[in-house]
N, C-alpha and C positions, 0 to 999 in steps of 0.2 A: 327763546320764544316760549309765550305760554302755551298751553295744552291747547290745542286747534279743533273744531270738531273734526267729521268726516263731511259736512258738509262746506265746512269751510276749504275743505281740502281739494275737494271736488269743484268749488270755484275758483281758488286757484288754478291748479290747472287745467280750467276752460280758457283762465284768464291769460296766462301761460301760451294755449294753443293761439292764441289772437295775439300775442307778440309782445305782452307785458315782460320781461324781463325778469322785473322784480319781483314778481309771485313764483318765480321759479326761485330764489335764493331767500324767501321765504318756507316752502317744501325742504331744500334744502337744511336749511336751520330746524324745522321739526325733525325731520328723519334721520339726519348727518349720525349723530347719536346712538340712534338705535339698530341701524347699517352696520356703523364702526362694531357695536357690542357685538351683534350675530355674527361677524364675521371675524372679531377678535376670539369670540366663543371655538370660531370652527379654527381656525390657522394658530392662533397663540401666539402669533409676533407681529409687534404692535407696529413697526414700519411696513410688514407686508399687509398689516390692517387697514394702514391707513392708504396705501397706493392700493388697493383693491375698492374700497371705500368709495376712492376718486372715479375709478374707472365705471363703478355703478352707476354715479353721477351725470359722471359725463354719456353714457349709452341710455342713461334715461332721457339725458337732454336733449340727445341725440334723436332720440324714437317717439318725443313722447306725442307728438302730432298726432301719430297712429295711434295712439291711447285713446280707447271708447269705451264709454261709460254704459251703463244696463240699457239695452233695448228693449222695448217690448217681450215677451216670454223667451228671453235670451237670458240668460245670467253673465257679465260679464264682471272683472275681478275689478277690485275697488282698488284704487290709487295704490294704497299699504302692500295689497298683495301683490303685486302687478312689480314695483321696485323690489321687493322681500326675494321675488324669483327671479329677479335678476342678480340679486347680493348671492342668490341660492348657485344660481348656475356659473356666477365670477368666482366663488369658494371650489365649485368641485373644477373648475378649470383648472385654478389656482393646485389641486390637487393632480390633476393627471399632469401639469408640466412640472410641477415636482415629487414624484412620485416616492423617492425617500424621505417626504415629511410625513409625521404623524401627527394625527391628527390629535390635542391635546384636549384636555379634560374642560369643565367650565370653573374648577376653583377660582384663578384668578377673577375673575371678572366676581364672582359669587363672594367672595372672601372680601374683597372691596366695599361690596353693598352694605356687609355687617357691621361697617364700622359708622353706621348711623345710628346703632344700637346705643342710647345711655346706659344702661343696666350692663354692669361688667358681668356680674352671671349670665343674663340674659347673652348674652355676647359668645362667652364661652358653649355655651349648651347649644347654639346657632353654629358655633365654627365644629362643635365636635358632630354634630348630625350631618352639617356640610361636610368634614370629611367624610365621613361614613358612606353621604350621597353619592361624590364624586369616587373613594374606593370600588362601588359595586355600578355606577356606569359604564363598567367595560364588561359586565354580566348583559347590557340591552345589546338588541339589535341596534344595526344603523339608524336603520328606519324609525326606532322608538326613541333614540337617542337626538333624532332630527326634530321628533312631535315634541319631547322634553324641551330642547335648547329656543324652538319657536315659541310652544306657549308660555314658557318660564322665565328664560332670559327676555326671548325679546315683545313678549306680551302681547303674542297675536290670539286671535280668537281660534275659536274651531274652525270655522268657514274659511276664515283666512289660512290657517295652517293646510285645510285641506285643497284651497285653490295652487299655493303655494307645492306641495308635494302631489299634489295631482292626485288625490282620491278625496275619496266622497267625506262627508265626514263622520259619517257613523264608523269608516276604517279608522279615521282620528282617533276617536271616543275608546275605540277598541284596545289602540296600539298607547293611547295616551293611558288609560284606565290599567292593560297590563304590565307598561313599563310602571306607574304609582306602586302595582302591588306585588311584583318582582323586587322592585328596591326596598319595599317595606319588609317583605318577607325577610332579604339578606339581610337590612337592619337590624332588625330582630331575632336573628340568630345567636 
């Protein structure tokens, strides 16, 4: 599916809550993708990716009646964010019932991207910086390694990352801006 707006998205799922069907596997077909990444990002196996995937799906499908959109000086989280924390909270579940997993780094997913690159140097100097990124991501907090893997891999906004981890977003800014200049630093070493 092409790139949708946010207001597109938002009529879907009005359209959705009145019983269209098909505007739900429309959302699907935008988000599927970007679900699958963030939670490939966090678990690293690509069939537990894809059955957690599903089950976001289906709890969206499930709930999303109750989904409401900005009220008058209410803020409420936009469609993106709204699914994002449910892929968020099926990850760390996915976590406490297997509690001997770890949790794996983002190369995969990162090292795939590169191979859009034409320029084989260009290529190369991309896969050695990504290494470099991914060796000193075990230097962030959780928490900054959560702001990284949201804005980065799955290319949420600040607002969204902050509705999503549940702070404001100047803690965003903060924890996104320290984790940049920690891994710069240890780059640079």
């Amino acid at each position: 599916m092409s790139k949708i707006t946010k207001e597109q998205i938002d009529q879907l799922v009005l359209k959705f809550q009145k019983g269209n069907n098909e505007s739900f596997m429309k959302l699907y077909e935008h988000f599927y993708v970007k679900i699958f990444r963030y939670i490939y990002v966090k678990c690293g196996q690509v069939q537990d990716s894809e059955n957690l995937t599903q089950e976001v799906f289906i709890k969206a499908y499930k709930s999303i009646a109750s989904f409401k959109f900005k009220v008058e000086g209410d803020y409420r989280p936009s469609f993106s964010s709204w699914i994002f924390t449910i892929a968020r909270n099926q990850t760390i579940d996915y976590f406490r019932k297997n509690s001997g997993k770890i949790e794996p780094s983002i190369y995969d997913i990162t090292e795939k991207s590169l191979s859009t690159s034409s320029n084989l140097e260009e290529k190369l100097d991309d896969k050695l910086l990504l290494n470099k990124v991914v060796q000193n991501m075990q230097y962030l907090t959780k928490l900054q390694k959560e702001v990284i893997t949201l804005r980065f891999t799955s290319q949420m906004s600040l607002k969204e990352t902050s509705i999503i981890l549940n702070k404001n977003v100047n803690s965003i800014k903060s924890l996104q801006h320290s984790a940049i200049k920690k891994l710069r630093d240890l780059i640079n070493e």
